[in-house]
C-alpha positions as CSV (number, residue, x, y, z in Angstrom):
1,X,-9.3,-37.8,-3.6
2,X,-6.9,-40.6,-2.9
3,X,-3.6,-41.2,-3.5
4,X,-3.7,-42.2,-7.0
5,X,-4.4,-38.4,-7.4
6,X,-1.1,-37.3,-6.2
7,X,-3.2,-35.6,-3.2
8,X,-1.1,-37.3,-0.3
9,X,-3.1,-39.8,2.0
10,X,-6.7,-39.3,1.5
11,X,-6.2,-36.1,3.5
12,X,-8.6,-32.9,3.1
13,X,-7.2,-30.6,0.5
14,X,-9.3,-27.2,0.2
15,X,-10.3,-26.9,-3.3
16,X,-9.5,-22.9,-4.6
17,X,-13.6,-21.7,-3.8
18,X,-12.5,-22.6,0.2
19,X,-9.8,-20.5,-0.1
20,X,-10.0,-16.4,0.8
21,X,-8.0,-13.6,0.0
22,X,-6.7,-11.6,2.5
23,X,-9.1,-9.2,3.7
24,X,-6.6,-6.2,4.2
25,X,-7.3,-3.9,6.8
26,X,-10.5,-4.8,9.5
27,X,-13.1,-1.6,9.7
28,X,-12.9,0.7,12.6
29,X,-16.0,-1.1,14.1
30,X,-14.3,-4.7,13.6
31,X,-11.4,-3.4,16.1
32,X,-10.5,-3.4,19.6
33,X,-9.2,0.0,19.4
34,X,-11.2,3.5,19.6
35,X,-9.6,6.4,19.6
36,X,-12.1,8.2,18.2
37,X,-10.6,7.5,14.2
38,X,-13.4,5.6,11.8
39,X,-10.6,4.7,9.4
40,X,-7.7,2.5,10.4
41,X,-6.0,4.6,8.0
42,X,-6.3,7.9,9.1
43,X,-4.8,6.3,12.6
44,X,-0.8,8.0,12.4
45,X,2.0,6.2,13.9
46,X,5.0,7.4,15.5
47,X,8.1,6.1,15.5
48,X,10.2,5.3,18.9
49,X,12.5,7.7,20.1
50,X,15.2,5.4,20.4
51,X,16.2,1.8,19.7
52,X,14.7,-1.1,21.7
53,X,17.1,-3.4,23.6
54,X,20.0,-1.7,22.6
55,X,21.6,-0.7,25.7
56,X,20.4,-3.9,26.8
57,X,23.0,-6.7,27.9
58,X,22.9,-9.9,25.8
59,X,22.7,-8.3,22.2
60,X,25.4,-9.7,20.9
61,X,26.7,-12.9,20.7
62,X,29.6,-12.7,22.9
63,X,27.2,-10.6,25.6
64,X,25.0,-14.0,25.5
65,X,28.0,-16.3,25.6
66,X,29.4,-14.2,28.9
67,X,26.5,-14.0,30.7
68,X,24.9,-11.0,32.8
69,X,26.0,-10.9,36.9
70,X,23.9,-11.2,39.5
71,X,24.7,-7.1,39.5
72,X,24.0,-7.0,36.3
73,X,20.5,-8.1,36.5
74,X,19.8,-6.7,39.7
75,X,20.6,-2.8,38.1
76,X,17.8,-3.8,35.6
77,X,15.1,-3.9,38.3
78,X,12.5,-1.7,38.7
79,X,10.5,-0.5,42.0
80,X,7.0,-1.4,42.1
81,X,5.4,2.2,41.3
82,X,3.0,3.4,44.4
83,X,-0.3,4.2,44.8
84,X,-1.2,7.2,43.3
85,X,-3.4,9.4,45.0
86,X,-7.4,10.0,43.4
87,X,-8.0,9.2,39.7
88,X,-4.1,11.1,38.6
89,X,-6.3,14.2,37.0
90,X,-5.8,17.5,38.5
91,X,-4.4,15.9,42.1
92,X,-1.2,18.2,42.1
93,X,-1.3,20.9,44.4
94,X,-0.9,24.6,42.8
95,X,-2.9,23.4,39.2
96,X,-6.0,25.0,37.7
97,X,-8.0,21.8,39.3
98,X,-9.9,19.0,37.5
99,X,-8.6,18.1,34.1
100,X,-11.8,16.8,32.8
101,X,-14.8,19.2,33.2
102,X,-17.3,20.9,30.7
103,X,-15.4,22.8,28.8
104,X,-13.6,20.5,28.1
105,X,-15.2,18.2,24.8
106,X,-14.7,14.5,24.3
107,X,-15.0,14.0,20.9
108,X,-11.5,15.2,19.1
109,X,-11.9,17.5,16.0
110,X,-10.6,16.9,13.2
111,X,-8.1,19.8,11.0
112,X,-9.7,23.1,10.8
113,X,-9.3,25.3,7.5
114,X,-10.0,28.4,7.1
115,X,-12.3,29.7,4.1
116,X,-9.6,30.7,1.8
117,X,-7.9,27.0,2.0
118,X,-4.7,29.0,3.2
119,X,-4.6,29.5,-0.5
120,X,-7.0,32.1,-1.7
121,X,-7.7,35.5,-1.2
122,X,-8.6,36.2,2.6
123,X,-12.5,37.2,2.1
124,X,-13.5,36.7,5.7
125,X,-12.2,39.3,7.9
126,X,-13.1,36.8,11.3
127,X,-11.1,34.3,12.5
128,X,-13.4,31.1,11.5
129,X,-12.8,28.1,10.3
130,X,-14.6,24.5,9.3
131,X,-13.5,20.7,10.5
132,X,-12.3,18.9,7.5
133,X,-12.4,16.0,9.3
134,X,-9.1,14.1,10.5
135,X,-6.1,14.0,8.9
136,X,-4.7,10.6,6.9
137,X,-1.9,11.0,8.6
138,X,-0.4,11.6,12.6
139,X,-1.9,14.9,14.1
140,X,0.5,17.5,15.6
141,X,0.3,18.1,19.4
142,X,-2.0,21.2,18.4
143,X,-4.1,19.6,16.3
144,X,-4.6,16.3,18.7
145,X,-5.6,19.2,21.7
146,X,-8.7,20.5,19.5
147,X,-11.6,18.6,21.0
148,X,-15.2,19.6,20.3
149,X,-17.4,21.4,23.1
150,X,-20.9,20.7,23.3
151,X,-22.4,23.7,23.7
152,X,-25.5,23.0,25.4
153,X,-23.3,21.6,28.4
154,X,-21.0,25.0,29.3
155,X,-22.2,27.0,32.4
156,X,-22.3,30.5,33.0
């Protein structure tokens, strides 16, 4: 193309085959994250408790104009955390002990439902119920402690 064409200086202009659509969303295995969630979808997000940089000095225009102190700034510091003792699992004194052992699964489970879908009649007598799988949305604090044993593994 040259300029006669209206195209600018002879420079390359992708033609509309160079150009792609937006992919959307990468899969789960194109990701730097794994939690454990295949879908990037059924990954929930929470919101934060409170405000950033709100309580922060220089939010408005006439905190930037003024300036922070020297005291100011100083009151924003942070001590450099110390060196915690073992891997942080299970190191208090007076706790059940390691964290992490064999009863304890892995692999997180996903919501459990009983037979009757919470709407049927109750047919099953037992207290049993099948992994649907994870939900599409964040998992409540109960749900996200329901891991999955392997079996083979427990002692005793």
């Amino acid at each position: 193309m040259d300029s006669a064409d209206g195209w600018g200086d002879d420079v390359y202009q992708p033609d509309a085959s160079d150009i792609q659509d937006d992919a959307g969303l990468l899969d789960g295995e194109d990701t730097l994250e794994n939690d454990g969630v295949e879908d990037p979808l059924d990954r929930g997000w929470s919101p934060p408790d409170r405000p950033w940089a709100v309580e922060h000095i220089g939010v408005t225009a006439a905190e930037r104009r003024q300036g922070e102190s020297l005291d100011q700034r100083l009151a924003e510091e942070l001590p450099d955390p110390g060196t915690p003792d073992g891997d942080g699992l299970g190191d208090c004194d007076g706790t059940d002990g390691e964290l992490l052992d064999n009863e304890v699964g892995a692999m997180r489970s996903g919501r459990l439902v009983a037979p009757d879908e919470g709407v049927h009649e109750d047919e099953e007598s037992a207290l049993i119920a099948t992994d649907v799988g994870i939900d599409g949305a964040a998992a409540s604090a109960e749900e996200a402690a329901m891991h999955i044993v392997d079996e083979d593994a427990l002692s005793g």
